[in-house]
NUPATI-884627 format. One record per residue (C-alpha): x, y, z; chain; residue in three letters; residue number from 0. Coordinates in nm, 3 decimals, padded with zeros to 5 digits. Example, Ala and Ser with C-alpha at 12.3 -4.5 7.8 and 13.67 -1.06 7.14 Angstrom:
2
<east = 01.230	north = -00.450	up = 00.780	kette = A	rest = Ala	nr = 0>
<east = 01.367	north = -00.106	up = 00.714	kette = A	rest = Ser	nr = 1>
% end
This chain:
291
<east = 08.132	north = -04.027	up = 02.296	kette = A	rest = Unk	nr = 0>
<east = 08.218	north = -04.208	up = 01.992	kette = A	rest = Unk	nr = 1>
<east = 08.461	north = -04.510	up = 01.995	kette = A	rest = Unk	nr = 2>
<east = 08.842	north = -04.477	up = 01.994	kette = A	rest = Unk	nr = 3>
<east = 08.944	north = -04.530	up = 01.600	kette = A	rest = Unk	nr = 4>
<east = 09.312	north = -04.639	up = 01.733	kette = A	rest = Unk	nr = 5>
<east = 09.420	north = -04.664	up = 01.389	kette = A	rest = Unk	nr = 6>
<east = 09.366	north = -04.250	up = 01.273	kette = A	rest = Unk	nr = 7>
<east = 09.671	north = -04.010	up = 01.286	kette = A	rest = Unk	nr = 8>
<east = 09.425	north = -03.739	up = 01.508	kette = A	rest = Unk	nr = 9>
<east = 09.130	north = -03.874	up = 01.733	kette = A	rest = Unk	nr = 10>
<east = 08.900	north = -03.655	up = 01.931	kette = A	rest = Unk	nr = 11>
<east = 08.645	north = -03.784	up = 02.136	kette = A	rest = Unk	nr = 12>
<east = 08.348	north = -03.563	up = 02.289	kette = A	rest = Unk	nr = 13>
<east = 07.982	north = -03.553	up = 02.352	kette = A	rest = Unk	nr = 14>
<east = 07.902	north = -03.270	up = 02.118	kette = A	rest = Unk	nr = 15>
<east = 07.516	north = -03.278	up = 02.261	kette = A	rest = Unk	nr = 16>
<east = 07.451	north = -03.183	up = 02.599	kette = A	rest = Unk	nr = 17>
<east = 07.186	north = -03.018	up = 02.823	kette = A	rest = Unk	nr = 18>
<east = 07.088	north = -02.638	up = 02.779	kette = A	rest = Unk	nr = 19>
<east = 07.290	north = -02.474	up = 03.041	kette = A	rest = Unk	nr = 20>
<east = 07.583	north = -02.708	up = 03.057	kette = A	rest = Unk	nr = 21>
<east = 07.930	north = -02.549	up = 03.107	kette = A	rest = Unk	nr = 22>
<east = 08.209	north = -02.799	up = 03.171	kette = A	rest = Unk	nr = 23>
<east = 08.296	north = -03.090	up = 02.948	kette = A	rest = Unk	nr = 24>
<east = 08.553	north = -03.313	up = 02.855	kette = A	rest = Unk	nr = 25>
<east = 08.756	north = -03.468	up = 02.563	kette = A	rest = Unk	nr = 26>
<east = 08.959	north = -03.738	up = 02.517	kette = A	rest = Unk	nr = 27>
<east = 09.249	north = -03.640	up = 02.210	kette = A	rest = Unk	nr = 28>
<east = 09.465	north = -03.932	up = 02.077	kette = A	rest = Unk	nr = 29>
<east = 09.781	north = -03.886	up = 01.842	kette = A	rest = Unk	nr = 30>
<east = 09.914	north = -04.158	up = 01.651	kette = A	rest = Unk	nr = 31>
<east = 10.227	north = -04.042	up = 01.535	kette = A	rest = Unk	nr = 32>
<east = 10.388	north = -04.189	up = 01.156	kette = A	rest = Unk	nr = 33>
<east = 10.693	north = -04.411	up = 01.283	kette = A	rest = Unk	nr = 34>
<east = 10.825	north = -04.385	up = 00.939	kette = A	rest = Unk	nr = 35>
<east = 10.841	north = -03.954	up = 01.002	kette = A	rest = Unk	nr = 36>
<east = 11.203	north = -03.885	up = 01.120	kette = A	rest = Unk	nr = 37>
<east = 11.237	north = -03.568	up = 00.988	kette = A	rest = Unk	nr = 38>
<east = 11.009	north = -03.362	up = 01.164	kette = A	rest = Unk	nr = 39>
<east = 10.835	north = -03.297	up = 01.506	kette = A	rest = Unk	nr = 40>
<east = 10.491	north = -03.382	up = 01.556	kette = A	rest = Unk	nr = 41>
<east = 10.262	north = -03.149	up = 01.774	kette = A	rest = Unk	nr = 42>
<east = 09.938	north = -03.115	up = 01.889	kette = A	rest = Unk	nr = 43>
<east = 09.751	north = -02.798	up = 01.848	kette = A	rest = Unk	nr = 44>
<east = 09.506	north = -02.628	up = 02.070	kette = A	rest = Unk	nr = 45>
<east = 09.348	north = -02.315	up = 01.939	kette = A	rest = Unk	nr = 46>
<east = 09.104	north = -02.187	up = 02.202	kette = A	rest = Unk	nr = 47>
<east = 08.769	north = -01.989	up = 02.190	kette = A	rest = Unk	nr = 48>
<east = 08.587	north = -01.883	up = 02.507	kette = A	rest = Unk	nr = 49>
<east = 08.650	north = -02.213	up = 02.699	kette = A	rest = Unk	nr = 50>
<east = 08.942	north = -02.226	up = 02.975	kette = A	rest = Unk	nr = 51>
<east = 09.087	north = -02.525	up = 03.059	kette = A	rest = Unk	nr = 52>
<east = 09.050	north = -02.653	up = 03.370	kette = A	rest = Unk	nr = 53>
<east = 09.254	north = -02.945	up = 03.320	kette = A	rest = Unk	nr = 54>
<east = 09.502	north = -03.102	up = 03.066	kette = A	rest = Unk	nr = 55>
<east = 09.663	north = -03.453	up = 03.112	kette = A	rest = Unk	nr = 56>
<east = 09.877	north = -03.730	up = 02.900	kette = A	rest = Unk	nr = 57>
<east = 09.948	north = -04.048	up = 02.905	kette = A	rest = Unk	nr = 58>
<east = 10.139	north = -04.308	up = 02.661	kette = A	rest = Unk	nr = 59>
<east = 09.976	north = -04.567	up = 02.482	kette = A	rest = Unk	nr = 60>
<east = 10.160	north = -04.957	up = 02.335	kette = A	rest = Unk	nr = 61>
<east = 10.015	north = -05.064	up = 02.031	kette = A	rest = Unk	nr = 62>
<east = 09.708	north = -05.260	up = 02.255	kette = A	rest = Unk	nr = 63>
<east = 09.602	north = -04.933	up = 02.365	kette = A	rest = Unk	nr = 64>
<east = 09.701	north = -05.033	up = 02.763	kette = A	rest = Unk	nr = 65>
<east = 09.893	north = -04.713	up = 02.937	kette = A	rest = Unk	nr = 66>
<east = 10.263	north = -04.745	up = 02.982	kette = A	rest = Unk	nr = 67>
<east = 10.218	north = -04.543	up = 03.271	kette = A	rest = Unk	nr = 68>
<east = 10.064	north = -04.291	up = 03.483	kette = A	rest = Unk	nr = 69>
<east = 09.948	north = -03.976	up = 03.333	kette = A	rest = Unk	nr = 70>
<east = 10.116	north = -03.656	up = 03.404	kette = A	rest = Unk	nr = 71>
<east = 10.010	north = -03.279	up = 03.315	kette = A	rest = Unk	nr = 72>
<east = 10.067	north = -03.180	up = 02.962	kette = A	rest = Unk	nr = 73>
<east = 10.330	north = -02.956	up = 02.915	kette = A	rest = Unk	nr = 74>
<east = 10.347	north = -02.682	up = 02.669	kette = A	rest = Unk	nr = 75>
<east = 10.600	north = -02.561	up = 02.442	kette = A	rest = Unk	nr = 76>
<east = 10.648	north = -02.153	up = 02.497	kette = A	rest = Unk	nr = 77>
<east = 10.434	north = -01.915	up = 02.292	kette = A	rest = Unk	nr = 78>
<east = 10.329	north = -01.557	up = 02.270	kette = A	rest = Unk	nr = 79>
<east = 09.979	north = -01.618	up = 02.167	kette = A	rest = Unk	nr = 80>
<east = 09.749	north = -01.695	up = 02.491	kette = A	rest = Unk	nr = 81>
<east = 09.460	north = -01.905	up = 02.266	kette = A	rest = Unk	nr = 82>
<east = 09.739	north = -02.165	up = 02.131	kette = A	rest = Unk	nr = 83>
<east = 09.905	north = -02.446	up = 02.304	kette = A	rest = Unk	nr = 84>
<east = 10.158	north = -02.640	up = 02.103	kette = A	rest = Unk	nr = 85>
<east = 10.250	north = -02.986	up = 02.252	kette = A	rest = Unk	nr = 86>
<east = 10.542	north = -03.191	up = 02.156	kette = A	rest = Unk	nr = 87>
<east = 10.414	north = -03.561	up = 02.081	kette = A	rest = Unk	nr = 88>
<east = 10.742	north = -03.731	up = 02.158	kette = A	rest = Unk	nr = 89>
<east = 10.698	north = -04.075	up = 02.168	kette = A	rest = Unk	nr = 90>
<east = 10.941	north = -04.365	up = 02.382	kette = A	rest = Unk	nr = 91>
<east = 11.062	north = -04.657	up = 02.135	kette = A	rest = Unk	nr = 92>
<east = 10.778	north = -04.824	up = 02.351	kette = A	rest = Unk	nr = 93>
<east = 10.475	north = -04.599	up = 02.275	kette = A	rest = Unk	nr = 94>
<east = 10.242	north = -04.648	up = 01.998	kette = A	rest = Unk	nr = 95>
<east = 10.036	north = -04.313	up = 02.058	kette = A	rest = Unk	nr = 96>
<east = 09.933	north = -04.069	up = 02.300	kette = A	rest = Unk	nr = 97>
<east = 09.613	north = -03.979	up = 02.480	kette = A	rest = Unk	nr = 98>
<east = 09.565	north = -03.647	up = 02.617	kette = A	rest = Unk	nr = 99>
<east = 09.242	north = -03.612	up = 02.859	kette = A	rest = Unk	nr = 100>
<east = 09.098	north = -03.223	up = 02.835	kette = A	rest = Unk	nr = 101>
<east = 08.848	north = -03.085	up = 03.042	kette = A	rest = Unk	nr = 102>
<east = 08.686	north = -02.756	up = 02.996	kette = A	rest = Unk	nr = 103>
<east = 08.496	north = -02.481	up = 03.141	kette = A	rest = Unk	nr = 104>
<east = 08.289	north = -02.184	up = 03.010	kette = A	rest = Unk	nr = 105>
<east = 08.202	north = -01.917	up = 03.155	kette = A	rest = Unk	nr = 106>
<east = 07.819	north = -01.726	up = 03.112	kette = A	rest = Unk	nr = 107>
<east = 07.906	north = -01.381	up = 03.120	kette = A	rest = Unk	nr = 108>
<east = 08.170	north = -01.403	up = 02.865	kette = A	rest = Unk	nr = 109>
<east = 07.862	north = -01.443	up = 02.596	kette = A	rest = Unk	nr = 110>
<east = 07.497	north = -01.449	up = 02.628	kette = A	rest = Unk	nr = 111>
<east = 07.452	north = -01.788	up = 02.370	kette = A	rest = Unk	nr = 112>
<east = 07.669	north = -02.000	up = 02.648	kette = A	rest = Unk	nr = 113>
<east = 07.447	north = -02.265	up = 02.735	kette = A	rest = Unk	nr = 114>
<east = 07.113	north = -02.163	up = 02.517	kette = A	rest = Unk	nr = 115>
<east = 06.864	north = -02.418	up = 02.381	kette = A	rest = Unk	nr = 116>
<east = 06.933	north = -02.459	up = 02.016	kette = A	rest = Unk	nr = 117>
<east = 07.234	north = -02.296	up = 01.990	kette = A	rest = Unk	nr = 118>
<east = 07.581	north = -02.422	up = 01.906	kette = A	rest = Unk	nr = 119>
<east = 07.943	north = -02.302	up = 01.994	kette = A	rest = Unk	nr = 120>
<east = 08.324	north = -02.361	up = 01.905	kette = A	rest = Unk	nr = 121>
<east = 08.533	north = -02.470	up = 02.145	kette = A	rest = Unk	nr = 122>
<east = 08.846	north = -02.527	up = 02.071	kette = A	rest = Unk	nr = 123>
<east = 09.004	north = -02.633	up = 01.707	kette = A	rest = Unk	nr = 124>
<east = 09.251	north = -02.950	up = 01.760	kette = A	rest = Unk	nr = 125>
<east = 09.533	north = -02.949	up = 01.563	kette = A	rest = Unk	nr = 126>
<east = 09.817	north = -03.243	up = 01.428	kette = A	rest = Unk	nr = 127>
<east = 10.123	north = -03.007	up = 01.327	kette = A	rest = Unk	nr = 128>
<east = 10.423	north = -03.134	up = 01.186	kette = A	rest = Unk	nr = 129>
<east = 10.737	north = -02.871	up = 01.249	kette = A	rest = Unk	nr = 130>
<east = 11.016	north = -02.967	up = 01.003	kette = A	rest = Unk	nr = 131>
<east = 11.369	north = -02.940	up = 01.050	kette = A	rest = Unk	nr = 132>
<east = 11.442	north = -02.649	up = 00.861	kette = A	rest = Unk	nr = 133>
<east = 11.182	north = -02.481	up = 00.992	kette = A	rest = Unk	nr = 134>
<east = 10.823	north = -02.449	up = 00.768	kette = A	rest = Unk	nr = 135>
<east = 10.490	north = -02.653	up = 00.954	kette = A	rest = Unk	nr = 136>
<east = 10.266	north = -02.877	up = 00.792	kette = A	rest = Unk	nr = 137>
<east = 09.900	north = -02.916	up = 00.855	kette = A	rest = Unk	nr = 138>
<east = 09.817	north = -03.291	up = 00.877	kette = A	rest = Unk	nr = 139>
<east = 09.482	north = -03.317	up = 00.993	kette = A	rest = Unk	nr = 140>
<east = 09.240	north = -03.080	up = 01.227	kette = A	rest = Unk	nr = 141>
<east = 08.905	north = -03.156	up = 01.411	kette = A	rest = Unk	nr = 142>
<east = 08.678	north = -02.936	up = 01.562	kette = A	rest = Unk	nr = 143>
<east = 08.537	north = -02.984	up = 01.955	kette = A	rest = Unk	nr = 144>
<east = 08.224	north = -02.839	up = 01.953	kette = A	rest = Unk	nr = 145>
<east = 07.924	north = -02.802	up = 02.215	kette = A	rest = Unk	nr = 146>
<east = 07.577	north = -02.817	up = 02.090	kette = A	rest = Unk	nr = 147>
<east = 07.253	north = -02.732	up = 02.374	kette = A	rest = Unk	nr = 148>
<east = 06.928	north = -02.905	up = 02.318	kette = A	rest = Unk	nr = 149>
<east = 06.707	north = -03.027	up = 02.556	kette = A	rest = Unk	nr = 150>
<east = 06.691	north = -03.384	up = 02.680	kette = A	rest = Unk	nr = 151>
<east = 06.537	north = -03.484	up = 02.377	kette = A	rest = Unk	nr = 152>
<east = 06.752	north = -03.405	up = 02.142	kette = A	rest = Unk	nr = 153>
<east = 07.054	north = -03.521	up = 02.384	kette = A	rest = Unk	nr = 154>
<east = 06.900	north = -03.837	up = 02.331	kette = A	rest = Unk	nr = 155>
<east = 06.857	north = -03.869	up = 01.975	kette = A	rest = Unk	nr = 156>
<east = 07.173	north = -03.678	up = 01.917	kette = A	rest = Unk	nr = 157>
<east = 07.378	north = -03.878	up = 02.129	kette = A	rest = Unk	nr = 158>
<east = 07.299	north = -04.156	up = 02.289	kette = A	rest = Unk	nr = 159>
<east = 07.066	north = -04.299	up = 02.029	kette = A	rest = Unk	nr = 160>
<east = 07.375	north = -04.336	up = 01.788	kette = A	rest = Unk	nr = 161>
<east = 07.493	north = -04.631	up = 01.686	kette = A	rest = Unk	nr = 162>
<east = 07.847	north = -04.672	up = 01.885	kette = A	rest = Unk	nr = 163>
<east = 07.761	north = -04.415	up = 02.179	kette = A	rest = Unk	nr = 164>
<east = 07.572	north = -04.670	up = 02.334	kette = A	rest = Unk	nr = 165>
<east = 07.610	north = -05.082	up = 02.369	kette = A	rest = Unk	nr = 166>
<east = 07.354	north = -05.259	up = 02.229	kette = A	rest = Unk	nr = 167>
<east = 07.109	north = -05.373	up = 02.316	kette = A	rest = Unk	nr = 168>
<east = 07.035	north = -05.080	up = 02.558	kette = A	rest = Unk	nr = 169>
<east = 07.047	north = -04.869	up = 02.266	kette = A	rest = Unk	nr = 170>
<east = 06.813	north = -05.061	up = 02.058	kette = A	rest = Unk	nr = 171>
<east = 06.562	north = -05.037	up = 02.360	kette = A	rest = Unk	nr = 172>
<east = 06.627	north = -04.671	up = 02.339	kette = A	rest = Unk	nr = 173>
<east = 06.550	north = -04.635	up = 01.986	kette = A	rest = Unk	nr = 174>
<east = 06.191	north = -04.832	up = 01.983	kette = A	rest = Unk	nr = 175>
<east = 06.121	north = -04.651	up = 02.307	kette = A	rest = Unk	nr = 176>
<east = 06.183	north = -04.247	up = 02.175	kette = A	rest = Unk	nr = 177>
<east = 06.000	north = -04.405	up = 01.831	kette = A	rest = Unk	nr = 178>
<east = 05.657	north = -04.539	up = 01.975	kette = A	rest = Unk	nr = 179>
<east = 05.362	north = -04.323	up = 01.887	kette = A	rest = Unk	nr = 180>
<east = 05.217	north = -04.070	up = 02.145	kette = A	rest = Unk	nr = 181>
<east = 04.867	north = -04.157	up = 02.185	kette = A	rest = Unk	nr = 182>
<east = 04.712	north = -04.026	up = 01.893	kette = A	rest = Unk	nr = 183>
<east = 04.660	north = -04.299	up = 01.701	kette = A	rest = Unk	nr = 184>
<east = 04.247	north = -04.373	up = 01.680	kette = A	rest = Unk	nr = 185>
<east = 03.928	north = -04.179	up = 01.814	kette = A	rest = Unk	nr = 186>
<east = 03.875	north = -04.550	up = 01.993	kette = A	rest = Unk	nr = 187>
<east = 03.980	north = -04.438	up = 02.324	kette = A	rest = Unk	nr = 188>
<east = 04.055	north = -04.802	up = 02.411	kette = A	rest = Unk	nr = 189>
<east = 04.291	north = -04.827	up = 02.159	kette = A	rest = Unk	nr = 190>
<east = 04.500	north = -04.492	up = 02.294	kette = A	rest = Unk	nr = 191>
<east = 04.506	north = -04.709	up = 02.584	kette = A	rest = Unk	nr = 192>
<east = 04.667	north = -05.016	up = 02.417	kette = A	rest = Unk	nr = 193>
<east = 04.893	north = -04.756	up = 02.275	kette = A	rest = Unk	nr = 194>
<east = 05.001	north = -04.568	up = 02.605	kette = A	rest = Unk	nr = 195>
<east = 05.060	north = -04.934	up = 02.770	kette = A	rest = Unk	nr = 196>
<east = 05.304	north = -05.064	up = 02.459	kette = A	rest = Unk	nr = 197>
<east = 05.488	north = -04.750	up = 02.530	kette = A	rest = Unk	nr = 198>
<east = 05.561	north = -04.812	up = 02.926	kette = A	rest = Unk	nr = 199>
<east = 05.584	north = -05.161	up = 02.795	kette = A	rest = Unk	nr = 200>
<east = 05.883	north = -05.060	up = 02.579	kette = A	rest = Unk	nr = 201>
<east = 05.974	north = -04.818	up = 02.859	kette = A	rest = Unk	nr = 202>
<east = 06.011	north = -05.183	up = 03.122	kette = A	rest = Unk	nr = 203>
<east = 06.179	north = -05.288	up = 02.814	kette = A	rest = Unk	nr = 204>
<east = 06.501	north = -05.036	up = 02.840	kette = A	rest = Unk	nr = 205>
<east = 06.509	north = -05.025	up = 03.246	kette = A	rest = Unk	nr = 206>
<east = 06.577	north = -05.396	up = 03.235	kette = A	rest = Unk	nr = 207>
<east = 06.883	north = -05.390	up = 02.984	kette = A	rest = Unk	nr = 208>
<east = 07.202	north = -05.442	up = 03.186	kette = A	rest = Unk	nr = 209>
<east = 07.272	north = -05.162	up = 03.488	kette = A	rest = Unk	nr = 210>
<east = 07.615	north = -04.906	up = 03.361	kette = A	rest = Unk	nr = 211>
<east = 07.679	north = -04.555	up = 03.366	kette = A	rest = Unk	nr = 212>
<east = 07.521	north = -04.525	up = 03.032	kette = A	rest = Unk	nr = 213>
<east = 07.158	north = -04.634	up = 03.189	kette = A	rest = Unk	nr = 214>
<east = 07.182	north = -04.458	up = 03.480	kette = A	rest = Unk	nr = 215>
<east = 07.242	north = -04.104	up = 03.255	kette = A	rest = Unk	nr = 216>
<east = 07.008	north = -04.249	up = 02.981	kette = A	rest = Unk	nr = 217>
<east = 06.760	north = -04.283	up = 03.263	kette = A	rest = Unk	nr = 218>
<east = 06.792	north = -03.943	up = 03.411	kette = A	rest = Unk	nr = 219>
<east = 06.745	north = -03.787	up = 03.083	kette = A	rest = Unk	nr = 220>
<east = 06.437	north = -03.980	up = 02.978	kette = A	rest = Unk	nr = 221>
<east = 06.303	north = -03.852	up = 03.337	kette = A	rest = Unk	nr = 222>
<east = 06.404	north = -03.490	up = 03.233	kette = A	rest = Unk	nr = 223>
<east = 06.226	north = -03.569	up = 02.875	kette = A	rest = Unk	nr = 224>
<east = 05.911	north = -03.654	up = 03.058	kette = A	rest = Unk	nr = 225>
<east = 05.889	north = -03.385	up = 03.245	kette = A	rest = Unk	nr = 226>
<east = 05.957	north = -03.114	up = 03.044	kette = A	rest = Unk	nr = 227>
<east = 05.623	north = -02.905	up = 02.971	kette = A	rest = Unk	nr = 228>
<east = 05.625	north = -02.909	up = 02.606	kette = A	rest = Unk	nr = 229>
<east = 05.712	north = -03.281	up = 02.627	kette = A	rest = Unk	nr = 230>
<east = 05.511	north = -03.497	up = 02.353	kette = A	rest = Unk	nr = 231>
<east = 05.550	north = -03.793	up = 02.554	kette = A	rest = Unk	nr = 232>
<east = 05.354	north = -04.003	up = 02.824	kette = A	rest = Unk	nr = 233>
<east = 05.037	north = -03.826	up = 02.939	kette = A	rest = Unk	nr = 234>
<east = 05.021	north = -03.605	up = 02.663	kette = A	rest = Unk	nr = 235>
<east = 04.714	north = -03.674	up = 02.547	kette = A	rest = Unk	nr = 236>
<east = 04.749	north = -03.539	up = 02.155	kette = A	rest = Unk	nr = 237>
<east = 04.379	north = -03.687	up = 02.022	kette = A	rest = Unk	nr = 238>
<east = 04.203	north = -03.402	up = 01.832	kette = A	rest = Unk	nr = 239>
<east = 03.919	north = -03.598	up = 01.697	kette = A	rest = Unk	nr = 240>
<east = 03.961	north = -03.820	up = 01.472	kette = A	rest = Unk	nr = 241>
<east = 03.664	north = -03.969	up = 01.249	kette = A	rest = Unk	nr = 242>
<east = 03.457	north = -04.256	up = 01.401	kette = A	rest = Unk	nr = 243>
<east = 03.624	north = -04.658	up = 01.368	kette = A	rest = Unk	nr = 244>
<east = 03.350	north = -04.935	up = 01.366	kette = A	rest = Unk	nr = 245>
<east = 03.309	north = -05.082	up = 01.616	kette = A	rest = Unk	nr = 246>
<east = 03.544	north = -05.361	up = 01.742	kette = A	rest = Unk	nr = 247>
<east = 03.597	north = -05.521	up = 02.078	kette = A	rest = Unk	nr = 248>
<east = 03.947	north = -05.488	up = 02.335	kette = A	rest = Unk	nr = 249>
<east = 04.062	north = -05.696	up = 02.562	kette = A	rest = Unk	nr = 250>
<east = 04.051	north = -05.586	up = 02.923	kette = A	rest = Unk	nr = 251>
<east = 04.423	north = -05.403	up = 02.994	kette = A	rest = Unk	nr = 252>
<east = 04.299	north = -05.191	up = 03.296	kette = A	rest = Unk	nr = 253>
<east = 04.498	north = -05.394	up = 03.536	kette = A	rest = Unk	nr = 254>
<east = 04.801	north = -05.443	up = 03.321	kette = A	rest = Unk	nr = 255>
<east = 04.773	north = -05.068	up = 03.250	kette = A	rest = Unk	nr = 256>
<east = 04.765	north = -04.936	up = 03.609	kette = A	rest = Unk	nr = 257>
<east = 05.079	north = -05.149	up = 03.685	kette = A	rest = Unk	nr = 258>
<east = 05.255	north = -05.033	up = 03.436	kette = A	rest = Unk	nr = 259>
<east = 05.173	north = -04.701	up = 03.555	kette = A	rest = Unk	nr = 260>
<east = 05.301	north = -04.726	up = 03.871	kette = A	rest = Unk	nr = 261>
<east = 05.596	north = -04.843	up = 03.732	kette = A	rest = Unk	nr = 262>
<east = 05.659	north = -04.535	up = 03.598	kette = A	rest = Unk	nr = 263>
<east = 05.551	north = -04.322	up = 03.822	kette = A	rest = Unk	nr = 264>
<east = 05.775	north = -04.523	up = 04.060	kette = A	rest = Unk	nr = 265>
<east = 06.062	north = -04.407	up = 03.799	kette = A	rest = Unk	nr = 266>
<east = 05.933	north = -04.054	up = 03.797	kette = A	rest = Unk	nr = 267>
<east = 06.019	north = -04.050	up = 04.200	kette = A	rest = Unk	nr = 268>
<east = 06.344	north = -04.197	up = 04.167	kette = A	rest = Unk	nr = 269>
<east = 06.505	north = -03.993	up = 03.878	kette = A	rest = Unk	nr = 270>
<east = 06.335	north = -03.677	up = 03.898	kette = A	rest = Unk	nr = 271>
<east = 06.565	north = -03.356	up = 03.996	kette = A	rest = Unk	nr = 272>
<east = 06.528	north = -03.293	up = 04.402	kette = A	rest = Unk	nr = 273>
<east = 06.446	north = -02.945	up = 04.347	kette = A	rest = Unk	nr = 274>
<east = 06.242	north = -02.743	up = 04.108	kette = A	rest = Unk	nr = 275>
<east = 06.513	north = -02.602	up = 03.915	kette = A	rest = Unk	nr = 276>
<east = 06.786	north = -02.864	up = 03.946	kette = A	rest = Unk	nr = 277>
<east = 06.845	north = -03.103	up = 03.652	kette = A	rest = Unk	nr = 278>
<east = 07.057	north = -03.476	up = 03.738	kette = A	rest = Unk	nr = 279>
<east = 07.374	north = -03.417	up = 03.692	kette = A	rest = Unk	nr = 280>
<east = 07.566	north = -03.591	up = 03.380	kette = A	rest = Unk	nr = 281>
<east = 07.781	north = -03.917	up = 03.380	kette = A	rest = Unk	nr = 282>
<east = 08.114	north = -03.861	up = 03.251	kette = A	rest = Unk	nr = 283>
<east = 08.210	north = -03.949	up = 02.960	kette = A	rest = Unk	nr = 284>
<east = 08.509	north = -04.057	up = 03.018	kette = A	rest = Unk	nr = 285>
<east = 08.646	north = -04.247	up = 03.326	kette = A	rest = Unk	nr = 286>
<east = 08.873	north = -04.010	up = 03.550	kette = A	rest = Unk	nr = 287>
<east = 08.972	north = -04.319	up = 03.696	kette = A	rest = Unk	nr = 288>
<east = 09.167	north = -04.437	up = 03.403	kette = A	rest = Unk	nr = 289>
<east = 09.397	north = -04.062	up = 03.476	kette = A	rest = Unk	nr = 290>
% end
């Protein structure tokens, strides 16, 4: 998820990449209200697609961003349409916003692109409304919550490679890890070996950055990276003959190489899914503790 702006009318927070097959997800939604606006009501918005939700909280914010309390269940205002949830934003003297924590479901049957590789899917539209006295509504802002499935891959690079998603400097570790060439480089087949060790050297690199429930999902998807069949990465040996380099001398790396191997392997055993067709499961994005 991208960081809170605490400072924006509307907020939404959400990991818009996730794993093919994925069908439950969360959202944090923050409202900062205009002190200065006595004249109307403010409201947040849910229009609905095929998601249900599964659960809907609040909580009020000081101007800090610490909770003024525990969270209780969003209440709606009444409606006749099923897909839309208006929710009064009423703020104590005390409050300088309000978080609302959403999580979601989808169901497979209801469509057949729910939870396909490369394909992407509305989920709900979020909505700041502001419901005047005498009666007309006024469309502040709106953001979209949106699910996109990819492989672990492109979860990677879509997500957690972004600058803000994840602290540095795991994420810089991350970035010159997914960047380092497969080994393709030079006909020398010494120096496909200096570059297959640089990459479990960079691969050390990131499992040494400070332990967190960012790693530990980072981790698990890197496993599911590596051992995905059409995966370009470690042991795929991509050399198609390449024309002749003079000749030049290595230093031996043999040792250095097979330890660094079992290193990996040694991760492979660790992270990998239990069972043929299971997958890790997902840290959350968001900390149910905090609700």
């Amino acid at each position: 998820m991208q960081p809170a702006d605490r400072t924006e009318a509307l907020h939404v927070e959400f990991d818009r990449f996730q794993l093919a097959g994925t069908v439950r997800g969360r959202a944090v939604v923050r409202v900062r209200p205009n002190p200065a606006d006595r004249q109307s009501r403010t409201v947040l918005r849910l229009r609905r697609f095929l998601p249900r939700l599964v659960d809907f909280r609040r909580r009020d914010l000081d101007a800090a961003g610490s909770p003024l309390g525990p969270a209780s269940e969003a209440a709606a205002l009444p409606g006749e349409d099923p897909r839309r949830s208006d929710h009064l934003v009423d703020l104590p003297a005390e409050a300088a916003s309000r978080e609302y924590y959403l999580e979601w479901a989808l169901d497979p049957a209801d469509h057949p692109r729910i939870g396909a590789k490369g394909d992407e899917m509305m989920l709900f539209r979020v909505q700041l409304v502001h419901i005047h006295a005498d009666g007309p509504e006024t469309l502040e802002q709106q953001k979209p919550l949106l699910i996109s499935w990819s492989d672990a891959d492109g979860v990677l690079r879509g997500s957690w490679q972004q600058p803000g998603r994840t602290p540095e400097p795991l994420r810089q570790a991350l970035t010159e890890l997914l960047g380092a060439p497969q080994r393709h480089a030079s006909a020398c087949g010494d120096c496909r070996l200096r570059v297959e060790l640089d990459r479990l050297l960079r691969e050390d690199a990131l499992w040494a950055c400070q332990d967190g429930p960012e790693l530990e999902e980072i981790r698990r998807l890197l496993v599911l990276r590596e051992l995905q069949p059409d995966s370009g990465s470690l042991g795929y040996d991509t050399y198609r003959g390449h024309p002749e380099h003079p000749p030049h001398a290595h230093p031996d790396i043999a040792e250095e190489l097979a330890a660094a191997h079992a290193r990996h392997h040694a991760r492979l055993l660790a992270y990998a899914p239990s069972e043929p067709g299971d997958r890790p499961g997902r840290a959350s994005h968001t900390n149910p503790d905090r609700y």
